[in-house]
C-alpha positions in Angstrom: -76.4 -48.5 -38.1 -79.9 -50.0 -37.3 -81.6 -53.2 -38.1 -84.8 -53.3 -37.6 -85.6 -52.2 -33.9 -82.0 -53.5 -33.1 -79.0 -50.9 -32.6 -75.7 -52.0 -33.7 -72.8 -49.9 -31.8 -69.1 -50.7 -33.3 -66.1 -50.1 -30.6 -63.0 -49.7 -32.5 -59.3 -49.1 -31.3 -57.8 -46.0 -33.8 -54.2 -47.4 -34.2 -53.5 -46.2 -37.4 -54.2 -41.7 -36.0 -50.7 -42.0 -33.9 -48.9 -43.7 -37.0 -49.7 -41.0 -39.4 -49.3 -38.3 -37.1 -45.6 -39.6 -37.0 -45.2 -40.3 -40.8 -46.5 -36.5 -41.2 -43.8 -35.2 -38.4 -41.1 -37.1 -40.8 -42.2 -35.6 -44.1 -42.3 -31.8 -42.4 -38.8 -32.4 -40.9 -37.3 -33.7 -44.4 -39.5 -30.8 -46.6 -37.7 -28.5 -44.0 -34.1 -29.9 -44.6 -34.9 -29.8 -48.7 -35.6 -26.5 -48.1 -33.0 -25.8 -46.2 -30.3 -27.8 -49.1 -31.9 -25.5 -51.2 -31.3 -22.5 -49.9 -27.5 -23.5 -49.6 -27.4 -24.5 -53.1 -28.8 -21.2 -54.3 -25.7 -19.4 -52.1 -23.6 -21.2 -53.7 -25.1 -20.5 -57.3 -25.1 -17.2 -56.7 -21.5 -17.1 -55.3 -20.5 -19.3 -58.5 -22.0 -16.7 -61.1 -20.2 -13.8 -59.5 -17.3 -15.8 -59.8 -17.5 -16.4 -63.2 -18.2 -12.9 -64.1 -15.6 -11.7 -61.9 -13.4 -13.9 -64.2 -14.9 -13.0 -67.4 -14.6 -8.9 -67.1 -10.7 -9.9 -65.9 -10.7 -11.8 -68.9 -11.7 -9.3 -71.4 -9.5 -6.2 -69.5 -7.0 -8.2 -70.0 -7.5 -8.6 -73.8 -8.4 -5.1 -74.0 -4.5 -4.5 -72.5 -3.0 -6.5 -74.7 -5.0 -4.9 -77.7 -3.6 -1.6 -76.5 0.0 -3.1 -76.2 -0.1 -4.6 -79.8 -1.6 -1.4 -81.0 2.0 0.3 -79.6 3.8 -2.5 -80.9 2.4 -2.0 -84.3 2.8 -6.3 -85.1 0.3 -8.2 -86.8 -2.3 -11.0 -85.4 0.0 -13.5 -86.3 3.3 -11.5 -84.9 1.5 -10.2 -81.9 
């Protein structure tokens, strides 16, 4: 900055550069394990759906059987 003919020169210590730099290495190493708890939890969704649908088409073979069964049997709703 100048005043008048005089030449003001500021000498200041950057503390604060290192500090950040370390706050930002923190943040990139817990967006990574997000990511990574993410990705998990996804596996396991997926995993969890096929389950479910696995138990659901055994669920209606199953009635599908029986329907065959009471069809044999000849009984009503209530007697089947």
């Amino acid at each position: 900055m100048k005043i008048g003919d005089a030449i003001v020169t500021i000498d200041a210590e950057d503390k604060a550069s290192a500090k950040l730099d370390n706050i930002g290495k923190k943040m990139n190493g817990m967006a990574k394990s997000f990511q990574s708890a993410g990705i998990k939890m996804m596996g396991a969704g997926v995993i969890l759906g096929g389950a479910l649908i696995g138990l659901a088409k055994g669920a209606a073979d199953f009635e599908m059987a029986m329907r065959e069964v009471n069809t044999m049997a000849g009984l009503t709703e209530e007697g089947f």
